[in-house]
C-alpha positions as CSV (number, residue, x, y, z in Angstrom):
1,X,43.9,24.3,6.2
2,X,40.4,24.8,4.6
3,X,37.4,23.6,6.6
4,X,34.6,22.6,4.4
5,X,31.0,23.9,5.3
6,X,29.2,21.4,3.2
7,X,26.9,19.2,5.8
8,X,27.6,15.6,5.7
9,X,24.7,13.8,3.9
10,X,22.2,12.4,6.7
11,X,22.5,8.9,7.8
12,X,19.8,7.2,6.6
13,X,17.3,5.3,8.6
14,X,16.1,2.7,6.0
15,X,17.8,0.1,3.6
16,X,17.3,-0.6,0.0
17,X,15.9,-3.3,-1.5
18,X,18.8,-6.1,-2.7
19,X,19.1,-6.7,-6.5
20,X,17.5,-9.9,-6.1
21,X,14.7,-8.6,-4.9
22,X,14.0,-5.7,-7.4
23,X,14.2,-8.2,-10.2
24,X,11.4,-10.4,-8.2
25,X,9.6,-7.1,-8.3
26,X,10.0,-7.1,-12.0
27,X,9.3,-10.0,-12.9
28,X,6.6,-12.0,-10.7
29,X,4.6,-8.2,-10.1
30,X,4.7,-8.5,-5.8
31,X,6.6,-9.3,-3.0
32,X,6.2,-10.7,0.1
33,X,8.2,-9.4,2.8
34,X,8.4,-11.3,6.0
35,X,8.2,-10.4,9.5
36,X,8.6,-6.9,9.0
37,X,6.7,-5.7,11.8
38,X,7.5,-7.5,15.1
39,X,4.8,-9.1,18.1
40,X,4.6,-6.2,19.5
41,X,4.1,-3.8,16.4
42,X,1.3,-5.6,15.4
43,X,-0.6,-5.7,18.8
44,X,-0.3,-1.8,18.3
45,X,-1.4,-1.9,14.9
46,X,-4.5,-4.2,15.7
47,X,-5.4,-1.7,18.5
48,X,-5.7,1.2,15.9
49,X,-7.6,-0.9,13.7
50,X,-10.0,-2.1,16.6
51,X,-10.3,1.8,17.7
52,X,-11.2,2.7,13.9
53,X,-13.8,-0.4,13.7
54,X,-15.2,0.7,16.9
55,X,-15.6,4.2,16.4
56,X,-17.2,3.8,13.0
57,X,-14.8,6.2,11.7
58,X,-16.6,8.0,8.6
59,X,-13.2,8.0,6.2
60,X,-14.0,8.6,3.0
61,X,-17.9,9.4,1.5
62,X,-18.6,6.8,-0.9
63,X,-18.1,7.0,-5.1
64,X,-19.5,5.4,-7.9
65,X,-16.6,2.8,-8.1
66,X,-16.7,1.8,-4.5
67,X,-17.9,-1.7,-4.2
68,X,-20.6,-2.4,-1.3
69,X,-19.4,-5.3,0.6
70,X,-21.9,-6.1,3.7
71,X,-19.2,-8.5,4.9
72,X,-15.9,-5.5,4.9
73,X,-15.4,-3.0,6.8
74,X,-13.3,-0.2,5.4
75,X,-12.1,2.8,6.8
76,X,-10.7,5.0,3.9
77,X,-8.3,7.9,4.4
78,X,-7.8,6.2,8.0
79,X,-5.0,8.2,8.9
80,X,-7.2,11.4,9.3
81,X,-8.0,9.4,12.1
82,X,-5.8,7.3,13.7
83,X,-3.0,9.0,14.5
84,X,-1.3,5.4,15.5
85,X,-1.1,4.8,11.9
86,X,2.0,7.7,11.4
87,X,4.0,4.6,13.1
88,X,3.4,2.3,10.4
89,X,3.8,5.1,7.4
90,X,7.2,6.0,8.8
91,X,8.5,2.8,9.8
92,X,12.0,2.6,8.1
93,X,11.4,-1.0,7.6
94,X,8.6,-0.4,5.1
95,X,10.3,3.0,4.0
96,X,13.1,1.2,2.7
97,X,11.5,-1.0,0.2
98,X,9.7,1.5,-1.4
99,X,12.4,4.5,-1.6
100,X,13.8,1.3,-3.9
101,X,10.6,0.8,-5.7
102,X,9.1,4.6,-6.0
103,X,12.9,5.8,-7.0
104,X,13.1,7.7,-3.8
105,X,10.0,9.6,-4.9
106,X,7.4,8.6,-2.3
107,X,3.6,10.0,-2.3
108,X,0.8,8.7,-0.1
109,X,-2.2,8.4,-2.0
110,X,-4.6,6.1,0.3
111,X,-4.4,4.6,3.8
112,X,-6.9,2.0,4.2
113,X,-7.5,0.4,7.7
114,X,-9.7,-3.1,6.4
115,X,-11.9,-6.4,8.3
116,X,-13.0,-8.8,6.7
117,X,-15.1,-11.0,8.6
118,X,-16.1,-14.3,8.0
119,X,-18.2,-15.1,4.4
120,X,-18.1,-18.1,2.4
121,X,-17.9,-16.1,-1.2
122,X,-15.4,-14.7,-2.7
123,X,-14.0,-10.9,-0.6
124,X,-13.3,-9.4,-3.9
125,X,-13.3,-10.6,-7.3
126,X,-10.2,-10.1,-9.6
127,X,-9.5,-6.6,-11.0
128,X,-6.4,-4.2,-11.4
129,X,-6.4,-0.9,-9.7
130,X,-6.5,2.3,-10.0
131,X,-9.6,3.1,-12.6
132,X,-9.4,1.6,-16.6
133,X,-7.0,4.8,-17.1
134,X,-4.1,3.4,-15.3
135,X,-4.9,0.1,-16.5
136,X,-4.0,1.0,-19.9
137,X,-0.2,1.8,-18.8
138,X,2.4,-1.0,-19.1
139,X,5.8,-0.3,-17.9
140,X,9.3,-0.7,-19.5
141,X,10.9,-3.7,-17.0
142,X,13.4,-2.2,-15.0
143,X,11.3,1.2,-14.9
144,X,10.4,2.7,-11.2
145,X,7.2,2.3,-10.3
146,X,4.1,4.4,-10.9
147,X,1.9,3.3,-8.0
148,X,2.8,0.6,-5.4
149,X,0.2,-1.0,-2.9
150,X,1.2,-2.6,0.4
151,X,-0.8,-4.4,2.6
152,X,0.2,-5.2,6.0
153,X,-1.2,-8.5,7.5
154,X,-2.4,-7.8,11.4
155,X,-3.9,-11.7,11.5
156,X,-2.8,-14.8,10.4
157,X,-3.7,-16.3,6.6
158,X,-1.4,-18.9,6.6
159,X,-4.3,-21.4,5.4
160,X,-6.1,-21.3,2.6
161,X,-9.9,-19.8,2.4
162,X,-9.0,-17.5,5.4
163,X,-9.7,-14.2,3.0
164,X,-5.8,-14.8,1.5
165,X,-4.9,-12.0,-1.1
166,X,-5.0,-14.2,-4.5
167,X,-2.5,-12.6,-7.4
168,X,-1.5,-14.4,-11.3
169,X,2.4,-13.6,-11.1
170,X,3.7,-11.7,-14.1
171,X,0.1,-10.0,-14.9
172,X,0.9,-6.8,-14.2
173,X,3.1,-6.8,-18.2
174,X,-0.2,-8.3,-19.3
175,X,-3.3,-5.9,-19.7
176,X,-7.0,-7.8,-19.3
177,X,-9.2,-8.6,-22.4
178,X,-10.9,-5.7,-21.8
179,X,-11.2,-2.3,-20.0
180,X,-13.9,-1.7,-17.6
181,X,-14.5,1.0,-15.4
182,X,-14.1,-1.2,-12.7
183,X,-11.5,-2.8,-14.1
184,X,-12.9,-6.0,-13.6
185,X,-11.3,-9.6,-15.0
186,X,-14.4,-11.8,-15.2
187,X,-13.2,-14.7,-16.7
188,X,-10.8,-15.5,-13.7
189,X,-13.9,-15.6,-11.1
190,X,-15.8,-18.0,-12.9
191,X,-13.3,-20.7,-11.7
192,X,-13.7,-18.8,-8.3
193,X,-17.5,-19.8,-8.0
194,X,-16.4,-23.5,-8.9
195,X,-14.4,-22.9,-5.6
196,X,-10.8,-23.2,-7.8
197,X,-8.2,-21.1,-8.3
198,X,-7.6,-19.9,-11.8
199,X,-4.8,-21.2,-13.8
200,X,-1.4,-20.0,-12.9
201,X,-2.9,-17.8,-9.6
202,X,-1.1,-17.5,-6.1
203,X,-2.6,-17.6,-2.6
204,X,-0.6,-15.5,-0.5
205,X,-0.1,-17.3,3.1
206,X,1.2,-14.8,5.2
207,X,1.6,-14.3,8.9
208,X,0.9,-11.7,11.1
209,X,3.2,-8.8,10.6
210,X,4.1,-10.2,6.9
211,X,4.0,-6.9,4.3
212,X,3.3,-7.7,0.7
213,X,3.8,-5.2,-1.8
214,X,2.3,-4.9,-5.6
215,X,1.9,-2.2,-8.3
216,X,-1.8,-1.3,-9.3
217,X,-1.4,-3.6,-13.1
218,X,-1.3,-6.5,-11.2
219,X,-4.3,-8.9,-11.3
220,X,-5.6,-10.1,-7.7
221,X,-8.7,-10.9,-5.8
222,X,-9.5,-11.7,-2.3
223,X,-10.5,-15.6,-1.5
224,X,-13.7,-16.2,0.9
225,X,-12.8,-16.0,4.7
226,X,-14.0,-19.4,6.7
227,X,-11.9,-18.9,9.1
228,X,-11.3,-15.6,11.5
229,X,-11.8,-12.0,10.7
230,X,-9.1,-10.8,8.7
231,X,-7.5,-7.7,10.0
232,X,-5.4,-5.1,7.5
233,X,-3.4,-2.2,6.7
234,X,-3.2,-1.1,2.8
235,X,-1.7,1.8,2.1
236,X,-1.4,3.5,-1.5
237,X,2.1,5.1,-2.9
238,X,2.6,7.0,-6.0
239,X,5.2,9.6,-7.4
240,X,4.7,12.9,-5.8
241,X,2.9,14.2,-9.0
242,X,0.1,11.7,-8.8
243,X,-3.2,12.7,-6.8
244,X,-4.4,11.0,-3.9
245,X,-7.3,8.4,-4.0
246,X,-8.8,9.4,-0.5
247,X,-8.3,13.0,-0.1
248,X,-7.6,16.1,-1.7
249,X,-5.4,18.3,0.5
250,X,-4.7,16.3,3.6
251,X,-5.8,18.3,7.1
252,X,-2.8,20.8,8.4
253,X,-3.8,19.0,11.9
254,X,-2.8,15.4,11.0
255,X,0.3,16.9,9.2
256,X,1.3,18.7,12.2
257,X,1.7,15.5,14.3
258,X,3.8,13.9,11.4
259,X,7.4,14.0,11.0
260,X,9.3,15.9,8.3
261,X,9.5,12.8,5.9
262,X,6.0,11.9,6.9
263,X,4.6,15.3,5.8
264,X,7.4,15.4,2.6
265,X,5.1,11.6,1.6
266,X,1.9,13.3,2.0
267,X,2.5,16.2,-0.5
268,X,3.4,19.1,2.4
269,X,6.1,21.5,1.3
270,X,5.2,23.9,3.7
271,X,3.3,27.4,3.8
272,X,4.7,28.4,0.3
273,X,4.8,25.7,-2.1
274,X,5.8,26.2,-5.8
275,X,4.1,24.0,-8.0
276,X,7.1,22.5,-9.7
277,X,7.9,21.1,-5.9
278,X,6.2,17.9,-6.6
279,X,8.5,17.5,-10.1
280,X,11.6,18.7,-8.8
281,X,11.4,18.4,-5.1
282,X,14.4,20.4,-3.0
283,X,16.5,18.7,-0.5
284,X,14.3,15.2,-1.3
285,X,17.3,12.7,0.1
286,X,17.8,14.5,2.8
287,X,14.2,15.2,4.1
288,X,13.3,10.9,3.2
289,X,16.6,9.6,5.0
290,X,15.0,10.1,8.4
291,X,11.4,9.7,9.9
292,X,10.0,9.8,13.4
293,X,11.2,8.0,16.5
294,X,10.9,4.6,15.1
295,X,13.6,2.4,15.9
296,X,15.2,0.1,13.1
């Protein structure tokens, strides 16, 4: 009798996204997955963001295209710091949507840690991210996905004007009027000042520990904040040919407290990378099936 030696393929730690829900993808341009992180997963998540707040955390020096908001702070490239993050960036739970989305091709690009406090204007005004480059693209439906946001809720916006994440459904098949260099759409904030919503926009309500996801085409603003500060996660994906939008080479001490996958979805291929790794990556399934020692 002949004994194989090929390995058994590694269980996997994550699930796919259904059908259904890759065609809302698709179609509407977000989704909003509920309760992903539990009670206790977001007390830990609100303690890394009140540590980062607290320490001032320097993240990332600021750029022409950074907007100055008096009424945000922002921590960019947050994970440099917060080491408490690595839970949420490897959590299977959020792994498994985007190995669906991303084609099993996952890059971190960004890792915001964001309050918003309390301001009667508008947060943000409605753009598309990603610079007027990217804007230009439109995607086959159906195709995998470029880049792919997802912010994780820490507080509650399940009522309006509590700085909810605004979105138009569909935009991201539909490029703006015009390209800017901050990819700005002004003719849906005039309607803003008027304190409406423009026609055919969606106010997210989610709860604490809600995720929604989005690709960088789709058009979305942030609504004032009259009730709480508003407490978030975003973090930025990409294919693992894309550059990052906080860092350049991420620092070999952060990636030596991260987990094989962890360090895979920041670029690391080890002390001798070949450049084609990022194309053609080796052993890809296996090193993304399993993470850290979060439990799904």
């Amino acid at each position: 009798m002949t004994t194989s030696t090929t390995p058994p393929p590694m269980t996997r730690d994550w699930v796919p996204l259904t059908d259904e829900e890759m065609t809302t993808y698709d179609q509407q341009g977000y989704l909003h997955l509920r309760a992903v992180f539990s009670p206790d997963e977001v007390a830990r998540g609100l303690r890394v963001i009140d540590e980062l707040a607290a320490a001032q955390a320097p993240g990332l020096d600021t750029h022409a295209s950074f907007l100055s908001f008096d009424h945000t702070v922002r921590v960019r490239n947050a994970v440099a710091y917060a080491p408490g993050l690595d839970y949420f960036l490897d959590h299977p739970r959020l792994i498994g949507p985007l190995m669906s989305l991303l084609n099993g091709n996952i890059h971190v690009l960004g890792t915001d840690a964001i309050v918003r406090s309390v301001r009667d204007d508008v947060l943000e005004p409605w753009h598309t991210d990603g610079g007027e480059y990217l804007q230009r693209f439109r995607l086959v439906p159906g195709t995998p996905n470029l880049q792919v946001k997802a912010q994780i809720f820490l507080t509650d916006v399940t009522q309006s004007n509590s700085g909810n994440f605004l979105l138009v459904p569909g935009s991201h098949h539909e490029p703006p009027s015009r390209q800017t260099y901050l990819c700005e759409i002004p003719e849906l904030d005039e309607p803003m000042r008027r304190g409406e919503l423009p026609p055919g926009a969606v106010e997210i309500m989610a709860s604490a520990g809600d995720v929604l996801l989005f690709p960088f085409s789709l058009w979305h603003a942030v609504a004032p904040n009259r009730v709480r500060p508003r407490k978030t996660f975003i973090f930025r994906y990409g294919q693992l040919w894309h550059r990052p939008h906080d860092y350049l080479v991420q620092d070999p001490q952060v990636l030596s407290r991260m987990s094989a996958r962890l360090r895979r979805m920041f670029g690391d291929f080890g002390d001798n990378p070949h450049p084609s790794d990022f194309y053609k990556p080796v052993s890809q399934q296996e090193t993304m099936a399993r993470g850290g020692s979060n439990a799904f």
